[in-house]
C-alpha positions as CSV (number, residue, x, y, z in Angstrom):
1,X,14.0,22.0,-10.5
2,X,16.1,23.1,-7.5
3,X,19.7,24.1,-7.9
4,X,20.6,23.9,-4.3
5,X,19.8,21.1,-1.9
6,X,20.1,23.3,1.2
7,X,16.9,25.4,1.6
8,X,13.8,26.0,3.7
9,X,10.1,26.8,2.8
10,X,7.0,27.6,4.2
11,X,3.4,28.2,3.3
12,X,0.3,28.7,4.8
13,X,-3.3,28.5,3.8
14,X,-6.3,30.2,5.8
15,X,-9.5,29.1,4.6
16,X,-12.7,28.9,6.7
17,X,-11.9,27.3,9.9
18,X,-9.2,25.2,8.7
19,X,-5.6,26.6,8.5
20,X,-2.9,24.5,6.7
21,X,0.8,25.1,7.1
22,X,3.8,23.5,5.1
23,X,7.1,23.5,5.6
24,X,9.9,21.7,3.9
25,X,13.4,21.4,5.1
26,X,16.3,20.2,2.7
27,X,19.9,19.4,3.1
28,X,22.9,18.0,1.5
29,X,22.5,13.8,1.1
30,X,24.1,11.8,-1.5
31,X,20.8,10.0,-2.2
32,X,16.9,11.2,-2.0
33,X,15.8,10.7,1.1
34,X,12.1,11.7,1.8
35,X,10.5,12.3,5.3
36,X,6.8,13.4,5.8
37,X,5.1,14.2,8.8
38,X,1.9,14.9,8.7
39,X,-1.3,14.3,10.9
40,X,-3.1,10.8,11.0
41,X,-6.4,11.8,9.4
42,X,-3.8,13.0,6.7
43,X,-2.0,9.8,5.9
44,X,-3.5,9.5,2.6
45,X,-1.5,11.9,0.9
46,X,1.9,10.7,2.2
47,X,2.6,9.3,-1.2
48,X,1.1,12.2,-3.3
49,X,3.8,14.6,-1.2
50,X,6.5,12.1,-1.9
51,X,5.8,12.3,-5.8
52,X,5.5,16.1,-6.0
53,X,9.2,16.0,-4.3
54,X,10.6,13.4,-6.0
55,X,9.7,15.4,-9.6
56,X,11.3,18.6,-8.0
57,X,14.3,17.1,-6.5
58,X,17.0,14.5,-7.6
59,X,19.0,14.2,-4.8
60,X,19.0,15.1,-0.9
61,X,17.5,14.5,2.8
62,X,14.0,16.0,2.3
63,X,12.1,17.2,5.3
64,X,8.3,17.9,5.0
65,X,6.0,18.6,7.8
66,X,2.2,19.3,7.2
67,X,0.2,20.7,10.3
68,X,-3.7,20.9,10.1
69,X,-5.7,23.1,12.4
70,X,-9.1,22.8,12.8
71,X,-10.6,26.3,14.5
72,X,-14.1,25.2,14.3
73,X,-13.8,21.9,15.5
74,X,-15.3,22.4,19.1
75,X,-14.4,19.7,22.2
């Protein structure tokens, strides 16, 4: 559980020739508020991201940006 609702992560994963980077972004809010941005093809998991932040966080305006890169992909 976070004590603070001010923070920023990031993570990356490398893994063949797909690279996936996360960020998160909180701040102060009196209520949760949950934003997700992610690529279209990645729609699908918009409500799995909300879950995981609603059981980590209880209150705040919750940023979440998930970028998806695609090295083999050729065109």
């Amino acid at each position: 559980m976070w004590m603070s609702m001010t923070g920023y992560g990031r993570g990356d994963h490398h893994g063949g020739d797909v690279s996936v980077t996360a960020e998160i972004r909180s701040v102060n809010h009196r209520f949760l508020d949950i934003h997700v941005r992610c690529p279209a093809k990645f729609l699908s998991w918009e409500m799995r991201i909300r879950s995981m932040v609603r059981k980590a966080v209880k209150r705040g305006k919750v940023d979440v940006f998930l970028s998806v890169k695609d090295w083999g992909r050729t065109g």
